[in-house]
C-alpha positions as CSV (number, residue, x, y, z in Angstrom):
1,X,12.5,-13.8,-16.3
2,X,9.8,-12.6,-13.7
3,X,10.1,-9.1,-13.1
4,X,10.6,-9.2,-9.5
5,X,12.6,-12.5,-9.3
6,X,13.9,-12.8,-6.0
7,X,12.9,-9.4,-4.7
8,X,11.9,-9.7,-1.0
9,X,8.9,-7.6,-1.0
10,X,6.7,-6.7,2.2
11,X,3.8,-5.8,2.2
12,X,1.0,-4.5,4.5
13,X,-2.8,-5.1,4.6
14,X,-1.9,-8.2,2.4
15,X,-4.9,-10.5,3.8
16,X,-7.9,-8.6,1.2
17,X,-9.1,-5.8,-1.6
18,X,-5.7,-4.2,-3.2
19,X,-3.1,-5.8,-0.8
20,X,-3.9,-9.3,-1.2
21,X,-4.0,-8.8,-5.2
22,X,-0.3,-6.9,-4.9
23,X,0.8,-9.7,-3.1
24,X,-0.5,-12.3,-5.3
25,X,0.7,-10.3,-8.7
26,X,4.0,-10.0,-6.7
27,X,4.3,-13.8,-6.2
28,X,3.3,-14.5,-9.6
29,X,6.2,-12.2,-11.1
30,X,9.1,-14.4,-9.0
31,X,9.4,-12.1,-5.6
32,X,9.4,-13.6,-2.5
33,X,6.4,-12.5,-0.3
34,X,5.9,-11.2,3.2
35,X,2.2,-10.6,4.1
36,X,1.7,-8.5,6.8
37,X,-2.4,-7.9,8.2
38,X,-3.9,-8.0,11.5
39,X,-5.6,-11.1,11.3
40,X,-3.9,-14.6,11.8
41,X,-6.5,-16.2,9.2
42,X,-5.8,-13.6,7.1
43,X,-2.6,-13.5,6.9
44,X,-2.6,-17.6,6.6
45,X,-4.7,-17.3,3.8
46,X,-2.7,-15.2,1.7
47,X,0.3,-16.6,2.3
48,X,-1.1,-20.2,1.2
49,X,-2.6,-18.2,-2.4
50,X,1.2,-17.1,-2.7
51,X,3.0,-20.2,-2.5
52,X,0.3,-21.7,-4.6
53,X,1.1,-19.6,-7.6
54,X,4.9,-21.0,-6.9
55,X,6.5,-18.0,-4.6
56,X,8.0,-18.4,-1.7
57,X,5.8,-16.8,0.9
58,X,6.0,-15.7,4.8
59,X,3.7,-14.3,6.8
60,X,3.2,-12.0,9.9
61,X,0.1,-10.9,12.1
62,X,1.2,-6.5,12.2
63,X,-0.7,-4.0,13.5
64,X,1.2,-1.3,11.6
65,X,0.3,1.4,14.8
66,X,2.1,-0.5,17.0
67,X,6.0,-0.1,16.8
68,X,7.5,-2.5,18.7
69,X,5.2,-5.2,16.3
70,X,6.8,-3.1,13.2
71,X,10.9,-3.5,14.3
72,X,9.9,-7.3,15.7
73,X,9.0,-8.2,11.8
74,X,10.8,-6.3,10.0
75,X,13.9,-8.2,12.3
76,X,12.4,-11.4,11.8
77,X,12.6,-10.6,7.7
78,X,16.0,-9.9,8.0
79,X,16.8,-12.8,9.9
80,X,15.1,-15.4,7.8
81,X,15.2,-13.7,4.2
82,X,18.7,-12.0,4.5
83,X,17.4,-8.2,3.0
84,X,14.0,-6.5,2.3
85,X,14.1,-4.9,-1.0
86,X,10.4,-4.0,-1.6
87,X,8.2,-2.0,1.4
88,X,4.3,-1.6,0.0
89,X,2.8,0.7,2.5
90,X,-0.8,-0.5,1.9
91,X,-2.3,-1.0,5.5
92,X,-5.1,1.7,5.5
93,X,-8.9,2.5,7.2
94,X,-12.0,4.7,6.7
95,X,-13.8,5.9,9.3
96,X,-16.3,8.6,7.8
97,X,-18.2,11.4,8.7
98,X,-19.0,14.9,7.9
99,X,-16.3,17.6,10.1
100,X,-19.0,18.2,12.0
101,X,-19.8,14.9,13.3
102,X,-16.6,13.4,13.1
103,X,-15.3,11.9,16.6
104,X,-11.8,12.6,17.9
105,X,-11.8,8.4,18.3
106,X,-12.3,8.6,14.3
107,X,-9.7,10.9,13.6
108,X,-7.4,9.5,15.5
109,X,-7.8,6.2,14.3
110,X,-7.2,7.0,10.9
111,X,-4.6,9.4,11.4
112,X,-2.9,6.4,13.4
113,X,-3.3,3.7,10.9
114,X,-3.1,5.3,7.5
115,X,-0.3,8.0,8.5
116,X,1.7,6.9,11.3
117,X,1.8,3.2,10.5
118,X,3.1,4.3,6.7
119,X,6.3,6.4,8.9
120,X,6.8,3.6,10.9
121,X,7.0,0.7,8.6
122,X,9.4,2.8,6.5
123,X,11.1,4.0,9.1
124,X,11.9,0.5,10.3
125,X,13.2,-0.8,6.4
126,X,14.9,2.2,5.6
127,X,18.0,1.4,7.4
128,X,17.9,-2.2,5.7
129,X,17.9,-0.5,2.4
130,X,20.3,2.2,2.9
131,X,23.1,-0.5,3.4
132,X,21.8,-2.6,0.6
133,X,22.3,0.2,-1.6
134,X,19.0,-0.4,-3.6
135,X,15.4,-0.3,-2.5
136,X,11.7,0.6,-3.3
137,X,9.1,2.0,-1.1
138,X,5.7,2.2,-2.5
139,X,2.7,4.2,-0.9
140,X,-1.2,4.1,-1.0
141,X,-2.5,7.4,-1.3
142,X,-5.6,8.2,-3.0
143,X,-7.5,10.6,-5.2
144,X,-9.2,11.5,-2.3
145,X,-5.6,12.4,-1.1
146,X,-5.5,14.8,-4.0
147,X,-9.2,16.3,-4.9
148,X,-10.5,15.2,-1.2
149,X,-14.1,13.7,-0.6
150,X,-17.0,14.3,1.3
151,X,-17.2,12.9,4.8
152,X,-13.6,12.1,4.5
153,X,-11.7,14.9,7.0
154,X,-9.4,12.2,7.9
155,X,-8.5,9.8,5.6
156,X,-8.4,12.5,2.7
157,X,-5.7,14.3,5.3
158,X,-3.8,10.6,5.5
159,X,-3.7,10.2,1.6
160,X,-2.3,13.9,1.2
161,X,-0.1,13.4,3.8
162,X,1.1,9.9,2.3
163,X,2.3,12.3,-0.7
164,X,4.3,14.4,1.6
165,X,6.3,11.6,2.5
166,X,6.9,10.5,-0.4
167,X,8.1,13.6,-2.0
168,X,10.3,14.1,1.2
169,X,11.7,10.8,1.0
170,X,12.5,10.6,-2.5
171,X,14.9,13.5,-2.1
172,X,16.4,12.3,1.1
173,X,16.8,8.2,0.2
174,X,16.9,8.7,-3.9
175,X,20.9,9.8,-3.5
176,X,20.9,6.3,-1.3
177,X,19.3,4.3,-4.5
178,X,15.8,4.1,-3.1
179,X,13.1,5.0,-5.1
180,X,10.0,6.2,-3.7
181,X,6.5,6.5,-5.1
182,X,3.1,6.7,-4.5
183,X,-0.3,5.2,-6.1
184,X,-3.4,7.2,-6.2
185,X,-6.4,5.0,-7.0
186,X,-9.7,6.3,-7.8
187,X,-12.4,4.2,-6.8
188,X,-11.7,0.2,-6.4
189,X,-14.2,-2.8,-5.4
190,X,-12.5,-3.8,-2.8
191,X,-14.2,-4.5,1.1
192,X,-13.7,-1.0,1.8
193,X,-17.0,0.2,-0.4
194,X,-18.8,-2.2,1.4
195,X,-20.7,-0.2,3.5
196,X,-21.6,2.7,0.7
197,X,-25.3,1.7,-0.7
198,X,-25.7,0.4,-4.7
199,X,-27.1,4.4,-5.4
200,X,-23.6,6.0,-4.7
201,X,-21.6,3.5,-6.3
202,X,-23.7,3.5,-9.8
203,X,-23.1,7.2,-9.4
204,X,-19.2,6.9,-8.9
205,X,-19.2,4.5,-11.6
206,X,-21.1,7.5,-13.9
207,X,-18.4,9.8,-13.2
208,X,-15.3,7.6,-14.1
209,X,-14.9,8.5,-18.3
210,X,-14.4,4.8,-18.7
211,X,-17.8,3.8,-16.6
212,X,-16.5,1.3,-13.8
213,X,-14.8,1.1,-11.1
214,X,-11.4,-0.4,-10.7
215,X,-10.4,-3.8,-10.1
216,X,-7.5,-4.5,-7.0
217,X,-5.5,-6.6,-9.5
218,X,-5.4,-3.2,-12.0
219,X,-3.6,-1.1,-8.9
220,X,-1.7,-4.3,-8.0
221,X,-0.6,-4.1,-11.6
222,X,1.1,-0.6,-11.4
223,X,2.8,-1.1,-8.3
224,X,4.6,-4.4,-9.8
225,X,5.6,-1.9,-12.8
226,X,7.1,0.6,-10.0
227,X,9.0,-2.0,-7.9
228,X,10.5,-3.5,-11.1
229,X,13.5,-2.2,-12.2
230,X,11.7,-1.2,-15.8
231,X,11.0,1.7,-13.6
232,X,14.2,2.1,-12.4
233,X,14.1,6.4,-12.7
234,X,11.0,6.7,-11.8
235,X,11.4,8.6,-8.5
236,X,8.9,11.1,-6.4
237,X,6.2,10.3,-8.6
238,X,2.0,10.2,-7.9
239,X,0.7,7.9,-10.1
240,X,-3.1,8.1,-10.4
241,X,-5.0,5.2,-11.1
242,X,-8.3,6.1,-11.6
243,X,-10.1,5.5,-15.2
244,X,-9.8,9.1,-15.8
245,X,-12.3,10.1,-12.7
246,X,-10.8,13.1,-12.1
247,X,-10.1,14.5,-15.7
């Protein structure tokens, strides 16, 4: 049997790079899909590469910094699908710049998106869960999150912050049967490295002990093995995906 057969999994920044291979790996291990993104084509998109690998699939346009938008779907899910047993905080943003150039509209931002939105998505399942009994919330932080980065103030502030939650709310949902854990990937070609030039990516690449960077479908990969219950006491954990980058 699929590993996450029936499981009604929700998940954010599902229209591209790591999100949209989660939600495809997802759909291709039996779970039923909700693809959140900001972007009605986006989000149309996925959903039609879901059902087309046979999984029933939904979709909602979600900016995660608005709230209302955040309790609107997460009602809708429970209305249509019954329960929600898989939250994948993926939604996330880079704006970069050295501390000294860095604009308050850039900090902000980030803070707003990659922060805030996680708190309010799981904010707005964990009530759901608590009465189910049983749940998973999964989080994107980042080895940036844990060794920070250069010209990344705020979104190496997020990804640390991201691991704060998820420490805090493993203790204060695990006793509910909710396990919550976080995914640290090292460096992934994915849209969000579009903008760094071919030099600084041959030089990331140097650095990583097996010489490449990551695929989306490799992360997507480890947070199907958390949401299954083959990692049923797994619990509070940082999981770094990286090639070895940081060893």
């Amino acid at each position: 049997m699929p590993r996450l057969q029936g499981k009604v999994s929700l998940i954010t920044g599902a229209a591209q790079g790591i999100g949209l291979a989660t939600a495809l790996k997802f759909a291709q291990e039996g779970a039923t899909v909700v693809v959140c993104d900001i972007k009605q084509a986006g989000v149309d998109a996925a959903v039609a590469q879901c059902q087309a690998a046979g999984a029933t699939a939904i979709g909602f346009v979600l900016d995660v910094t608005q709230r209302d938008m955040v309790d609107a779907v997460v009602a809708q899910v429970k209305a249509r699908l019954g329960r929600i047993d898989v939250l994948v905080n993926n939604a996330g943003i880079t704006q970069d710049a050295r501390l000294q150039k860095m604009t308050l509209e850039q900090f902000d931002r980030v803070i707003d998106v990659n922060l805030r939105g996680v708190f309010h998505c799981t904010q707005a399942v964990a009530d759901t869960m608590v009465a189910q009994g049983n749940g998973v919330i999964l989080n994107a932080s980042s080895v940036v999150g844990i060794y920070g980065n250069f010209g990344q103030t705020n979104y190496a502030a997020t990804k640390f912050g991201v691991i704060g939650f998820t420490k805090t709310w493993s203790r204060e949902l695990g006793p509910k049967g909710i396990r919550v854990n976080a995914v640290a990937p090292g460096f992934v070609e994915t849209p969000i490295l579009s903008t760094i030039p071919d030099k600084v990516l041959d030089e990331m690449r140097a650095h990583v002990p097996l010489k490449r960077l990551g695929k989306p479908a490799e992360i997507a990969n480890v947070y199907a093995f958390l949401a299954s219950d083959e990692a049923s006491y797994v619990n509070g954990a940082v999981l770094e995906v990286s090639g070895g980058m940081t060893v």
